[in-house]
C-alpha positions as CSV (number, residue, x, y, z in Angstrom):
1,X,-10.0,-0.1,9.1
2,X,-7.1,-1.1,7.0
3,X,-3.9,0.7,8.0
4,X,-0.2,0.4,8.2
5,X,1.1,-0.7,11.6
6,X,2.4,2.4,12.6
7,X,-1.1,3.5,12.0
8,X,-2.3,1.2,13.8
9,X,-0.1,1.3,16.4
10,X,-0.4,5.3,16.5
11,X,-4.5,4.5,17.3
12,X,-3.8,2.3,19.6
13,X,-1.9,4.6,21.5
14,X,-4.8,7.5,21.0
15,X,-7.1,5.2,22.2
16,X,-5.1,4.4,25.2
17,X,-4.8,8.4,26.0
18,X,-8.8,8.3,25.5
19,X,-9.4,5.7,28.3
20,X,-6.3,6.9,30.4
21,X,-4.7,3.3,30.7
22,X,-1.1,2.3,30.3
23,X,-1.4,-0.7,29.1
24,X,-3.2,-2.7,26.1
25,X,-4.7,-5.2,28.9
26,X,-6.3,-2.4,30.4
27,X,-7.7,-1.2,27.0
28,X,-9.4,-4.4,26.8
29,X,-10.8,-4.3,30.0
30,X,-12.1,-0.7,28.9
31,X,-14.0,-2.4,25.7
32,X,-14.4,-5.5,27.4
33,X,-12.9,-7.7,24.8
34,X,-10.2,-10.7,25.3
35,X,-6.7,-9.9,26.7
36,X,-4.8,-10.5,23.2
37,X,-7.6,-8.7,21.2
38,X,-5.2,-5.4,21.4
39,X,-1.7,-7.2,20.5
40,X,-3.8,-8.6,17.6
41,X,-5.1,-5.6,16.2
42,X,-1.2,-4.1,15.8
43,X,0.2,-7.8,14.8
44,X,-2.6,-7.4,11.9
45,X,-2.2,-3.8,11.7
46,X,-5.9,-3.6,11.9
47,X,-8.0,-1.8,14.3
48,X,-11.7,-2.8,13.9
49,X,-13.8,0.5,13.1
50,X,-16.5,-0.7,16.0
51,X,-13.9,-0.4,18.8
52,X,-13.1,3.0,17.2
53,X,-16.1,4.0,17.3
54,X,-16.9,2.7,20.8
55,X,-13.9,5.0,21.8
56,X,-14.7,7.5,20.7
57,X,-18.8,7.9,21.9
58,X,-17.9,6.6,25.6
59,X,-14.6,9.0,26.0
60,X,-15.9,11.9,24.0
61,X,-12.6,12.5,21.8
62,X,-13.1,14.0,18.5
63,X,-12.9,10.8,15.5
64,X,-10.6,12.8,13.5
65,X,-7.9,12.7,16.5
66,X,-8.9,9.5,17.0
67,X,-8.5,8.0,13.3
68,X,-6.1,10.7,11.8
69,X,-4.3,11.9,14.8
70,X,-5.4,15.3,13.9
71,X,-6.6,18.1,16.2
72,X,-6.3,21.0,14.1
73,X,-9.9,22.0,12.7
74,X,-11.2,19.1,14.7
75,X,-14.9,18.4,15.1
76,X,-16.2,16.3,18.2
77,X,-19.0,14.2,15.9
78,X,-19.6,12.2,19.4
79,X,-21.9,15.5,20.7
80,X,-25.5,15.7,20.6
81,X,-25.9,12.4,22.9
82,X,-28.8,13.3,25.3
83,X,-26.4,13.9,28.1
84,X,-25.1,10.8,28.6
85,X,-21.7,9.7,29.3
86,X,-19.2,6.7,30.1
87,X,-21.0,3.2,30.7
88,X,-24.7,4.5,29.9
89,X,-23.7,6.0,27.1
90,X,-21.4,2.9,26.0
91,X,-24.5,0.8,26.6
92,X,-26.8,2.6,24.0
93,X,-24.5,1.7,21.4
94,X,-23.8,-1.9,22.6
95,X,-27.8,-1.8,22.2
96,X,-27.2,-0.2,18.5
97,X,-27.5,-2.7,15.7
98,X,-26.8,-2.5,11.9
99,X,-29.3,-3.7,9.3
100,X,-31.6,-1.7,7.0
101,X,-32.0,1.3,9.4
102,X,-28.1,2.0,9.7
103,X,-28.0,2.0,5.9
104,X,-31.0,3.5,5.7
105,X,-29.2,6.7,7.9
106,X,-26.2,6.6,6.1
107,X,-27.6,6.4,2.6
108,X,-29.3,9.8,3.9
109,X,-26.1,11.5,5.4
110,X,-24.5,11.2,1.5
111,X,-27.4,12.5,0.0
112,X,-28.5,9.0,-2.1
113,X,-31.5,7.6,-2.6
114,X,-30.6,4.4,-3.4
115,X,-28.6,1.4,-2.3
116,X,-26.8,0.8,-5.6
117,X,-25.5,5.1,-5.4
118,X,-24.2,3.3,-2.2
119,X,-22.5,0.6,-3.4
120,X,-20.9,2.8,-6.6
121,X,-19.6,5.3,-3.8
122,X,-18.0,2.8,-1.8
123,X,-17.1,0.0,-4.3
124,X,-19.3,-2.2,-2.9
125,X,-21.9,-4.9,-4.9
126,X,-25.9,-4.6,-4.0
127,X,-25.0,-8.5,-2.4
128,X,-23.0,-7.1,-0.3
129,X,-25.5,-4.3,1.2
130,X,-28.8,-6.6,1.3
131,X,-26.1,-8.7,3.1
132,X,-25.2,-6.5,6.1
133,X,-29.4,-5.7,6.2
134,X,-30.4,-9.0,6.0
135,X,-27.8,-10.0,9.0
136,X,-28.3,-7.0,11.0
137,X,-24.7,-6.5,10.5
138,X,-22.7,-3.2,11.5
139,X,-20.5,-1.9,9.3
140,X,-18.0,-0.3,11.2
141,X,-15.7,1.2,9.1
142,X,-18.0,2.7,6.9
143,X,-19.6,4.4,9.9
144,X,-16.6,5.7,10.7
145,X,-15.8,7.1,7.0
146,X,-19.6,8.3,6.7
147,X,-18.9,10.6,10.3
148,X,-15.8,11.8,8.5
149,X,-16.8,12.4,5.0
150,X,-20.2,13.8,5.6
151,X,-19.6,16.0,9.6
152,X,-23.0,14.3,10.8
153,X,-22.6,13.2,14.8
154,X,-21.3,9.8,15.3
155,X,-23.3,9.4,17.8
156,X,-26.5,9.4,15.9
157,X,-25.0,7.7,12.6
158,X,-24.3,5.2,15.3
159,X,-27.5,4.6,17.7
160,X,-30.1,6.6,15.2
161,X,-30.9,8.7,18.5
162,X,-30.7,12.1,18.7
163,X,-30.7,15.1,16.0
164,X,-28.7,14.5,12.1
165,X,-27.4,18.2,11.9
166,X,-23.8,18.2,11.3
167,X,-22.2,19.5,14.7
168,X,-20.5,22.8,14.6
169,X,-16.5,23.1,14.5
170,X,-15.2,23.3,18.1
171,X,-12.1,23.0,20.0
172,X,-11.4,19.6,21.9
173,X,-9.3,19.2,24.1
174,X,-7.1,15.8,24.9
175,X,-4.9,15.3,27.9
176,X,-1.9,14.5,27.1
177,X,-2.5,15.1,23.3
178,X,0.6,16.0,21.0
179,X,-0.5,19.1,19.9
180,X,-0.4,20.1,16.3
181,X,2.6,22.3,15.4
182,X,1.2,24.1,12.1
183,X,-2.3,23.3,10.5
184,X,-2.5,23.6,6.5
185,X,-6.6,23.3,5.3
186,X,-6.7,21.2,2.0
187,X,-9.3,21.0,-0.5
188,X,-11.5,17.9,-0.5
189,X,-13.4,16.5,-2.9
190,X,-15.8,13.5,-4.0
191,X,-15.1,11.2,-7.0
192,X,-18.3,10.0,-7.8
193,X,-19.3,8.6,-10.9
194,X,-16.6,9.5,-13.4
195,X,-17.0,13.3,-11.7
196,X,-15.0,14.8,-9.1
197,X,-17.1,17.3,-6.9
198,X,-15.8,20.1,-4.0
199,X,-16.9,19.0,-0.8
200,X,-15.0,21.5,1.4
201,X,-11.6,21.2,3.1
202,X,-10.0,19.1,5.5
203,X,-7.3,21.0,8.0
204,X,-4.5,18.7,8.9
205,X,-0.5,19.0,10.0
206,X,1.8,20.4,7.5
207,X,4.3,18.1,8.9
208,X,2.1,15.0,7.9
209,X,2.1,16.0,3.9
210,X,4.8,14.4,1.9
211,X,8.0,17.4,1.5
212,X,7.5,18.9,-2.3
213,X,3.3,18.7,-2.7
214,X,2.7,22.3,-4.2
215,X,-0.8,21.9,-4.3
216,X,-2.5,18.9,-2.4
217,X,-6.1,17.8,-2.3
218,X,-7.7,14.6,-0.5
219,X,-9.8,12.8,-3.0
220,X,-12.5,10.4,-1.5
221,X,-14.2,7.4,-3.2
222,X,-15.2,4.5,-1.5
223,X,-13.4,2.3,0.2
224,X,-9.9,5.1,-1.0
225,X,-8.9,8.2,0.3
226,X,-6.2,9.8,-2.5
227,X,-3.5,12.5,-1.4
228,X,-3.1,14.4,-5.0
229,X,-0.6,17.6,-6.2
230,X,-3.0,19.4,-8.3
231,X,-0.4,21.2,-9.7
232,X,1.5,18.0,-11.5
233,X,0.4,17.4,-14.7
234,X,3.3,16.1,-16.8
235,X,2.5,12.6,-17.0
236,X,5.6,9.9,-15.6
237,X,5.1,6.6,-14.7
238,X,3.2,6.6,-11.1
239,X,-0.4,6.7,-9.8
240,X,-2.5,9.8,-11.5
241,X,-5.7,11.1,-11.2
242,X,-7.0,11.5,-14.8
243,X,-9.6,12.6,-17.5
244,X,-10.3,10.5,-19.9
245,X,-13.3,11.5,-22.2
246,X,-14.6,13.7,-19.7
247,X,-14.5,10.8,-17.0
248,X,-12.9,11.0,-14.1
249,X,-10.7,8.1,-12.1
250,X,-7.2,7.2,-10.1
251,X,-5.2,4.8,-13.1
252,X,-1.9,3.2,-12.8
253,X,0.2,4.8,-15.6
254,X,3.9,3.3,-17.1
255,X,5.0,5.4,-20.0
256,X,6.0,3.2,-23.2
257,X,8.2,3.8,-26.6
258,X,6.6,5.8,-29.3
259,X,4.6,7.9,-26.9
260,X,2.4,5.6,-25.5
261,X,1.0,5.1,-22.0
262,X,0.2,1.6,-20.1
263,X,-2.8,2.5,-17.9
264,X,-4.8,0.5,-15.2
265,X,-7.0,0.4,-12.3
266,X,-9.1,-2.1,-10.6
267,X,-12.1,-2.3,-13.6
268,X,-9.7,-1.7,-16.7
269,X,-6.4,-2.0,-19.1
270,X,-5.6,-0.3,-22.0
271,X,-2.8,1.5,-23.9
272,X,-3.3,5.0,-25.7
273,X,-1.2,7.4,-26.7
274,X,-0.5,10.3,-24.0
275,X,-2.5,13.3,-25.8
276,X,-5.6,11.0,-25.5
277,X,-6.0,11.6,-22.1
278,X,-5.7,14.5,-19.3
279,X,-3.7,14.7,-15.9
280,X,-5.5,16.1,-13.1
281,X,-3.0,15.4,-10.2
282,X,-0.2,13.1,-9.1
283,X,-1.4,10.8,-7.0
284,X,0.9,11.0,-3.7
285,X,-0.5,9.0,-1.0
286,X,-3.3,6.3,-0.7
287,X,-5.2,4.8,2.4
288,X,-7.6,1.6,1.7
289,X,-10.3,1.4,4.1
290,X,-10.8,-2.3,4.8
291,X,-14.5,-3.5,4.9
């Protein structure tokens, strides 16, 4: 999972509260991966999602502590595990493997019924996918964002044992935990195709949003997770979420003389004047999610 190294350094230290360990040689003992492996991950500023995900089915701590550092509204998606805990439950995912039956689960936890509606979602090519099945490869990360996105258990997404249902909100509980000060639930949604869909809310530290956001939203696509103010819609030079013929994407905008706009994303270029197009949201913040 791509992430700055505070970030990274922040789920280190989560995952260090998890094991109850001091010190990032005895987190590698705990996942039973080289010395350095730790020291690495915040050098890189990289933690990989499988040792995220590791942490969180063997310790029980909810993911969105884990990932986000946030407990307010948290859900543990590590639940529904037949009873088992620490080293036998640590071995059934060392046992889990990726390949067409992990897609296969995830493809169902979105909803698609194909692999190329899960390629559009996360920006990924149909080489890519037959890739990972025909390598048996685990995609970490993308488990992790499925478990978030979607509230079906980890520990199934994971394994493929045990029931689908999405797990009911509860309170968790970690020792030593900072505790959330104020919560603030913000309205998600899915950008999908050129649309942009409700898909509930997310409930997260007022302290972590940006000082000034009158009305934010977490837009997800893909491999991008998009902090927007709804209620900014006086195009400047920035990152925007616009309309543009009734489709829907994230553009790069610089204003230029005689009214015109320079916009850009990943797929396109263009100029047009400002009136041909229309502002959703400001784009505020943006995580990548590394694959």
């Amino acid at each position: 999972m791509k992430e700055n190294l505070d970030s990274s350094s922040a789920i280190i230290e989560r995952m260090l509260i998890s094991y109850g360990v001091k010190t990032q040689k005895e987190l590698a003992e705990k996942l039973e991966i080289p010395a350095n492996a730790v020291s690495n991950w915040q050098q890189r500023g990289s933690v990989p999602g499988k040792s995220i995900i590791d942490c969180a089915i063997t310790t029980g701590v909810d993911l969105n502590w884990l990932v986000n550092g946030n407990l307010a509204g948290a859900r543990n998606l590590v639940r529904d595990s037949q009873g088992l805990r620490g080293s036998e439950l640590r071995e059934n995912l060392l046992k889990a493997s990726g390949g067409k039956e992990l897609i296969r689960r995830i493809m169902d936890a979105y909803g698609f019924k194909t692999q190329t509606e899960l390629g559009d979602y996360f920006h990924l090519s149909s080489g890519t996918i037959s890739t990972w099945i025909r390598r048996d490869f685990f995609p970490g990360e993308v488990v992790i964002t499925c478990a978030l996105d979607t509230g079906v258990p980890l520990y199934w997404l994971a394994t493929g044992q045990s029931s689908p249902k999405p797990q009911q909100q509860i309170e968790v509980s970690v020792s030593h935990a900072p505790e959330t000060p104020s919560a603030q639930s913000i309205n998600k949604y899915q950008l999908t195709a050129g649309q942009l869909k409700a898909s509930g809310t997310v409930s997260t530290a007022s302290s972590m949003l940006p000082p000034g956001i009158s009305s934010p939203a977490f837009i997800f696509s893909g491999r991008y997770i998009w902090l927007a103010d709804l209620a900014v819609n006086n195009i400047a030079n920035g990152k925007w979420l616009i309309d543009l013929d009734g489709n829907i994407d994230v553009y790069n905008i610089s204003r230029l003389p005689g009214n015109k706009l320079k916009v850009k994303n990943e797929s396109t270029e263009f100029q047009c004047l400002s009136n041909e197009l229309k502002a959703i949201g400001l784009i505020a913040t943006t995580t990548e999610i590394h694959f």
